[in-house]
C-alpha positions as CSV (number, residue, x, y, z in Angstrom):
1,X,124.4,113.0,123.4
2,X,127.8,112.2,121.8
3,X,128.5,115.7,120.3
4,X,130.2,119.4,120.9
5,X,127.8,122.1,121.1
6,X,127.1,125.2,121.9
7,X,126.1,126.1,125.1
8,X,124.5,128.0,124.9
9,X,123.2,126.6,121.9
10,X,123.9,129.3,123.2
11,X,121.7,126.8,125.4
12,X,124.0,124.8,127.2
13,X,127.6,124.1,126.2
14,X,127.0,120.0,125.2
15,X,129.7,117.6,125.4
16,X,129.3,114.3,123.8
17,X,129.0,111.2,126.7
18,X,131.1,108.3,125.9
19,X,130.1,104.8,127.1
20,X,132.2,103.9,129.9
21,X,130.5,100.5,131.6
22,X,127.3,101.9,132.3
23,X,124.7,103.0,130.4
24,X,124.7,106.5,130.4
25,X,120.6,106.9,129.1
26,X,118.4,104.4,129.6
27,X,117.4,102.0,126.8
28,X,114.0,101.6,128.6
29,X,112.3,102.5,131.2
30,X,113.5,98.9,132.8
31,X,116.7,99.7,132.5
32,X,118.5,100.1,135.8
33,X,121.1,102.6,136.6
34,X,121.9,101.7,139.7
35,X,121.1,98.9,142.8
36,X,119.8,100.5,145.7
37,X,119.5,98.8,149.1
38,X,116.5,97.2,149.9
39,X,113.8,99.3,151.4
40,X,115.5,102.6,150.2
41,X,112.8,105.1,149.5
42,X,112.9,107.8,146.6
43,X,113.4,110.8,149.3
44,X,116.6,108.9,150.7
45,X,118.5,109.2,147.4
46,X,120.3,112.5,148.6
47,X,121.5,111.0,151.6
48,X,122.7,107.1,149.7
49,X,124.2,108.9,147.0
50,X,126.5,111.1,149.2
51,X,128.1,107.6,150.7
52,X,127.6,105.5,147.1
53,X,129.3,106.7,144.3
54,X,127.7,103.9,142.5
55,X,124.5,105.7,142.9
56,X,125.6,109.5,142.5
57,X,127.7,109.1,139.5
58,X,124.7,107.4,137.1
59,X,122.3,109.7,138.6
60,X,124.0,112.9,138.1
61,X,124.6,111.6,134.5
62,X,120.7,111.2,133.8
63,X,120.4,114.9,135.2
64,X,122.8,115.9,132.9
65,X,121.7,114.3,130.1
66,X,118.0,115.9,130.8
67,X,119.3,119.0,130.9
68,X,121.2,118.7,127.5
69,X,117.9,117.2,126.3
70,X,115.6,120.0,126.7
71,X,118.0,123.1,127.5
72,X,116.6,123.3,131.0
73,X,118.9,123.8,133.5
74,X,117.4,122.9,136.9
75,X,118.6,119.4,136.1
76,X,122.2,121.0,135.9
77,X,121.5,122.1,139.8
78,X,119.8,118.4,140.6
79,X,123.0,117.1,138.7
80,X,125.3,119.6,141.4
81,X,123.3,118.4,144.6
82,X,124.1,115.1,143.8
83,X,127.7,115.7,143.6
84,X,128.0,117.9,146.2
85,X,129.1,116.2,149.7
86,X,131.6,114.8,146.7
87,X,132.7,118.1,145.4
88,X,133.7,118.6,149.3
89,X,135.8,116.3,149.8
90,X,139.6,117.0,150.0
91,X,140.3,114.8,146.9
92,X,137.1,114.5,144.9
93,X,137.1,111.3,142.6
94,X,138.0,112.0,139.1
95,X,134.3,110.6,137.4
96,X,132.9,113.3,139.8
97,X,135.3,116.2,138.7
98,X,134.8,115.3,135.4
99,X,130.5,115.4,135.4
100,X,130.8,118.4,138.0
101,X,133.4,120.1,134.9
102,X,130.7,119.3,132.2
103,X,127.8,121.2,134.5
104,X,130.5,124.3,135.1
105,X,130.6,124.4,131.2
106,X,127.3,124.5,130.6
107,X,127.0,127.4,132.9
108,X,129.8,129.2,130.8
109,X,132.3,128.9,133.5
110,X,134.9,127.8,131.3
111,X,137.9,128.7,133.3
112,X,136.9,126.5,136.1
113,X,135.7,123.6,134.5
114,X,139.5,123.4,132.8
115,X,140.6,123.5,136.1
116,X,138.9,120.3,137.4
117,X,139.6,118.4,134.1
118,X,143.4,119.3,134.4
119,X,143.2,117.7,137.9
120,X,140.9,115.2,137.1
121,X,143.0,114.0,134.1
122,X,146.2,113.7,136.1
123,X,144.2,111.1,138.4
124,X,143.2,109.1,135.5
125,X,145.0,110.0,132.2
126,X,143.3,107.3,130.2
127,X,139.6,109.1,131.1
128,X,138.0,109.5,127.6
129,X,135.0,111.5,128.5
130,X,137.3,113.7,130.4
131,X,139.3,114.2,127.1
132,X,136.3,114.8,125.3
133,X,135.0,117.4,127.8
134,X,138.0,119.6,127.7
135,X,137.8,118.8,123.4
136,X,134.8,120.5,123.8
137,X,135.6,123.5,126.4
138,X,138.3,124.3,124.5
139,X,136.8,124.3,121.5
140,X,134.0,126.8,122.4
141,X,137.0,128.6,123.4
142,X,138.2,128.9,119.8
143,X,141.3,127.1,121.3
144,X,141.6,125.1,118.1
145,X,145.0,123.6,118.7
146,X,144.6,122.3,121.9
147,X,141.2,121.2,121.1
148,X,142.8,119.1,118.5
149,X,145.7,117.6,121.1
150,X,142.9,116.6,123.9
151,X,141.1,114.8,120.8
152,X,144.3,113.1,119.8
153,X,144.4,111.4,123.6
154,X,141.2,109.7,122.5
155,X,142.1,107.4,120.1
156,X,144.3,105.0,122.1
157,X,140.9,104.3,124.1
158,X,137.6,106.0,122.9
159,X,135.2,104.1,119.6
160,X,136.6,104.8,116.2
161,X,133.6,107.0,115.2
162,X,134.3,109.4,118.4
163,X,137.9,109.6,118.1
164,X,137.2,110.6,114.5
165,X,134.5,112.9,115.1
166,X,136.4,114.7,117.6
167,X,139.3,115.3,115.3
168,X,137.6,116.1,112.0
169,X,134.7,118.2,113.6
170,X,138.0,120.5,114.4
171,X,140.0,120.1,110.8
172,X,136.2,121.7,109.9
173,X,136.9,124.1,111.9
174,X,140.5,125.2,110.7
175,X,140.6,125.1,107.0
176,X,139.9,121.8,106.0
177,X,135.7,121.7,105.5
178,X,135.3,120.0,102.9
179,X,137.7,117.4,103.2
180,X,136.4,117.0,106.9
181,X,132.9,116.6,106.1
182,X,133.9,114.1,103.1
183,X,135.6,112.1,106.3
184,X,132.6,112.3,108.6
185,X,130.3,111.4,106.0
186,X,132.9,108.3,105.3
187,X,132.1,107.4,109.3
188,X,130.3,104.4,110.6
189,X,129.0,104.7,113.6
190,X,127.8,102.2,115.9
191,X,125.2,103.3,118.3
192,X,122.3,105.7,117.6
193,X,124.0,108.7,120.0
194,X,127.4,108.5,117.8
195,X,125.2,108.4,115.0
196,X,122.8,111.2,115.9
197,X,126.1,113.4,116.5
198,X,127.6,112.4,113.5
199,X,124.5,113.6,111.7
200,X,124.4,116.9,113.7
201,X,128.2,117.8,112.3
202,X,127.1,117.0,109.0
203,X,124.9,119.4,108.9
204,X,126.7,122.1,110.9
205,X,129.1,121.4,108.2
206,X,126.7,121.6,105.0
207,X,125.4,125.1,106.4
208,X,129.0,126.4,106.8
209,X,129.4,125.7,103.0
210,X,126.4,126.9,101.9
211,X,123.9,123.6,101.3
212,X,121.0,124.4,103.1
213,X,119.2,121.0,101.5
214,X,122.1,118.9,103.0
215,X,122.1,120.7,106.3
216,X,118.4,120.2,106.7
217,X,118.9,116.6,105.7
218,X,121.5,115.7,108.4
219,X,119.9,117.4,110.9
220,X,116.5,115.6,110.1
221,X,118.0,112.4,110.3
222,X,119.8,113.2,113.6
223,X,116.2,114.2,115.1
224,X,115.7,110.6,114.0
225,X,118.2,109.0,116.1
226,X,117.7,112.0,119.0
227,X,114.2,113.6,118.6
228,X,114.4,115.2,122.0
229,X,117.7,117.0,121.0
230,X,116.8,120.7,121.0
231,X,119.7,121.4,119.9
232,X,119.4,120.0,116.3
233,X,115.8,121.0,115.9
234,X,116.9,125.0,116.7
235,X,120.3,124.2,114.4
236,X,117.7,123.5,111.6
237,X,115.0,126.0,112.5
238,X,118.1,128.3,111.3
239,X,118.4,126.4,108.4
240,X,114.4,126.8,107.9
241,X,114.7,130.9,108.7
242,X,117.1,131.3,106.6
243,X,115.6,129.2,103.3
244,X,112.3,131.7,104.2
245,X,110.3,128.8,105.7
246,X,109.1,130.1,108.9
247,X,105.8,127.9,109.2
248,X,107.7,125.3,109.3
249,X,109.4,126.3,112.2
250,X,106.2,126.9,114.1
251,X,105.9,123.4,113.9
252,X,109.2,121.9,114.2
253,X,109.3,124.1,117.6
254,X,106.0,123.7,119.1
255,X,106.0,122.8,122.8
256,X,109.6,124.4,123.5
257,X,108.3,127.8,124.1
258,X,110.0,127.7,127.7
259,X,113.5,127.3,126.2
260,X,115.1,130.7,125.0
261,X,117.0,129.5,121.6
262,X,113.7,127.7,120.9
263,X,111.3,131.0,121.8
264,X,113.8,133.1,119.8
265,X,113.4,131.3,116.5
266,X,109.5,131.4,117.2
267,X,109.5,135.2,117.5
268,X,111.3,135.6,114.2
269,X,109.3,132.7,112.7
270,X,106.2,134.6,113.6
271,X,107.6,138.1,112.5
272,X,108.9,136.7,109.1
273,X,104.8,135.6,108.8
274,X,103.0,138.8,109.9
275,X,101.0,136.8,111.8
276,X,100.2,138.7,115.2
277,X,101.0,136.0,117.5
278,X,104.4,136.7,118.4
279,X,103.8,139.6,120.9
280,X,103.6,137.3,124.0
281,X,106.4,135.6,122.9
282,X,108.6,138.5,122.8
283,X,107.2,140.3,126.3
284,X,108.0,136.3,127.5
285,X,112.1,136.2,125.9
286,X,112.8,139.9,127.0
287,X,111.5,139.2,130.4
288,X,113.7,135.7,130.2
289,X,116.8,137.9,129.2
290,X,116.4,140.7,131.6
291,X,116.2,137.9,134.8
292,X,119.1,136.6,132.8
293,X,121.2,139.7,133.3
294,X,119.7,140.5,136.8
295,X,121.1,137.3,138.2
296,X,124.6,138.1,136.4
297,X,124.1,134.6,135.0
298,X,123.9,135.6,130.6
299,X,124.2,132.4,129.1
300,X,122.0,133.2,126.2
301,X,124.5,136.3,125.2
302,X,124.5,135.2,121.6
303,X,120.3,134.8,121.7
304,X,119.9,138.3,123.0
305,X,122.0,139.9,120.1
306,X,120.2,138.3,117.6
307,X,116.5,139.0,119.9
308,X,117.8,142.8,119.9
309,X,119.1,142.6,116.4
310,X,116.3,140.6,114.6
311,X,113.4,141.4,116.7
312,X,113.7,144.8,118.2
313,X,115.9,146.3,115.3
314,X,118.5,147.9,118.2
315,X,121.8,147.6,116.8
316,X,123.8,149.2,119.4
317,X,122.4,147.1,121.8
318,X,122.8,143.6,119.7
319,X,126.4,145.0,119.1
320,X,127.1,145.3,123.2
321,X,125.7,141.5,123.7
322,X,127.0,140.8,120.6
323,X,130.7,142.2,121.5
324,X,130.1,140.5,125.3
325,X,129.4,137.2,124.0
326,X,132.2,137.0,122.0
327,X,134.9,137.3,125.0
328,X,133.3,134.1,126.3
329,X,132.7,132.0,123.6
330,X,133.9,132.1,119.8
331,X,131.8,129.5,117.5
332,X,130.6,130.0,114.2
333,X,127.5,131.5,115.5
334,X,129.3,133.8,117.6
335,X,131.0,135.1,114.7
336,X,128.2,135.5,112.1
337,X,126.1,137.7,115.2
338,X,128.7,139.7,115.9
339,X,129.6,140.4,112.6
340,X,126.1,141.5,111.9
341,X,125.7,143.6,114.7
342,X,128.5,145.5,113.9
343,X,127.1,146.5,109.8
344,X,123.6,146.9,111.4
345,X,125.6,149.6,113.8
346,X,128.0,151.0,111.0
347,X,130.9,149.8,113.1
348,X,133.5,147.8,111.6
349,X,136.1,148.3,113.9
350,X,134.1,146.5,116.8
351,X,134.3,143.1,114.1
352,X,137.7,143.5,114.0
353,X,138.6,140.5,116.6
354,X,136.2,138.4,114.1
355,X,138.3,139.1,111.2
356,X,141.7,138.5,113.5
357,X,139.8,134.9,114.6
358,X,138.9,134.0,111.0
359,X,142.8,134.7,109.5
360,X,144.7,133.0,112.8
361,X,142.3,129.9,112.4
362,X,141.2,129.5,108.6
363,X,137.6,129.1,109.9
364,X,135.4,128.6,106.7
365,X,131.7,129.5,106.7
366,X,130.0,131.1,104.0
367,X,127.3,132.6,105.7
368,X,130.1,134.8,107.1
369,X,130.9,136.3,103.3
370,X,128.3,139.3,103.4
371,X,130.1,140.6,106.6
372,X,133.7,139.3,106.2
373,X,135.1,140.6,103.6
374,X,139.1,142.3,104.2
375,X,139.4,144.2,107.3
């Protein structure tokens, strides 16, 4: 899916896919992503795709891509085995640093994945998806400014629309909102996965100024082009929680109940309704967060602050994951939980490197203004 995201949704950290000669997901299910030799059999694919780069690199991308999909990262690992006996070589190809640097960001391990892009840009310095990957690492990172620079190395190459979106999803980001969202509105894309991004900014955009009805809008017609994107339907199962409808949520998220950031906003749909049935589904999330935390692999930080803050009313606890979270990634979201930790614990000193953040980058979102006001 063309668009920036966050990880961790707090899921996984998304980086838009730019069309590069081959189809990245398949229009059909005759669509073929690669030519295998004749009399190659499915369990074989391991050992041609070690030897055919013509065969790993499509592959890994459909892993990938069905991991952003559904927020499940086995296909992240299935994505890793394929690149692998790649990875090992002395001089990896620059296409297989680049996928191997999106599955490091998803996992969180920013620091890394910089590193392969760095060397996989100097290889090929014209790579747009490689420039949109680190667009999007860095701007997870709250690294606005050099966000914007890997963006500007687009347009020589990349589609109008995803040059643009790139740059103006950041002037959002930095002071400019509304005269960003009038520019991506102003877009026209081309293909249903630019479009389906496009859509998802709008309305990450209309909920940072304060239009719920908009944000639900774009992010219903971006489940149009991209109904499997979890991402959007959790972005506007916020939107739901916070306009007070939580039955629609029950709806919008059945089926996802093995995806943390999906099971969260089922919890707190449930607990908003008084229903009863949410009680499974919180002994099912804790369990998910404590196996989490166990493996030293906590990339749903920001879900377990809101879980602890929302759900099991522990502020000093939300506050820690809260705090945590916030060294590794700094979104919008990561602001508005950590901000709310810290008044649920009476701390305002531990939001003090959210109020530094807002005045060094002019980040505008008005569901900050309850908890934002001068430090």
């Amino acid at each position: 899916m063309h668009r920036f995201r966050s990880t961790c949704l707090a899921l996984l950290v998304v980086v838009p896919l730019v069309a590069l000669g081959e189809p990245y997901v398949p229009a059909s299910d005759a669509a073929v992503l690669a030519q295998v030799p004749p009399g190659a059999r499915h369990a074989a694919t391991p050992e041609l795709a070690a030897t055919r780069l013509d065969i790993a690199l499509p592959l890994a991308r459909l892993d990938i891509s069905r991991a952003r999909a559904g927020a499940d990262l086995r296909f992240l690992g299935y994505a890793e085995a394929l690149l692998a006996p790649w990875m090992q070589r002395p001089e990896p190809p620059a296409q297989v640093l680049v996928l191997h640097a999106e599955i490091l960001q998803s996992r969180h391990e920013f620091a890394q994945s910089l590193e392969e892009l760095e060397r996989a840009l100097q290889e090929r310095p014209g790579d747009v998806q490689g420039w949109l990957t680190r667009a999007t690492v860095l701007r997870v990172l709250g690294r606005f400014e050099e966000a914007r620079q890997s963006c500007d190395r687009l347009l020589p190459a990349a589609d109008g629309a995803v040059a643009g979106l790139c740059v103006q999803s950041l002037r959002g980001l930095t002071g400019h909102l509304e005269d960003a969202y009038r520019t991506v509105r102003a877009l026209s894309a081309r293909d249903g996965e630019t479009r389906a991004w496009q859509y998802s900014e709008l309305g990450e955009m209309a909920a940072r100024l304060g239009d719920a009805l908009a944000a639900e809008r774009w992010f219903r017609a971006g489940l149009e082009s991209a109904p499997l994107d979890l991402y959007m339907r959790t972005a506007l199962a916020d939107v739901l929680l916070r306009e007070d409808h939580p039955e629609e949520v029950l709806t919008l998220l059945a089926g996802d109940e093995s995806m943390e950031p999906a099971l969260l906003r089922l919890v707190i749909a449930h607990r908003l309704l008084r229903d009863g049935r949410g009680a499974p589904l919180e002994a099912r999330l804790s369990a998910a967060f404590a196996i989490e935390l166990r493996r030293e692999e906590p990339v749903h930080r920001r879900e377990q602050a809101r879980f602890l803050l929302d759900v099991e009313a522990d502020a000093g606890a939300a506050l820690e994951a809260a705090r945590e979270n916030w060294r590794v990634q700094r979104e919008p979201e990561d602001a508005l939980i950590l901000l709310r930790a810290a008044a649920a614990a009476h701390d305002r000193r531990a939001a003090q490197p959210v109020f530094d953040f807002l005045r060094r980058t002019g980040l505008e979102d008005r569901r900050l203004a309850p908890w934002s006001g001068a430090s």
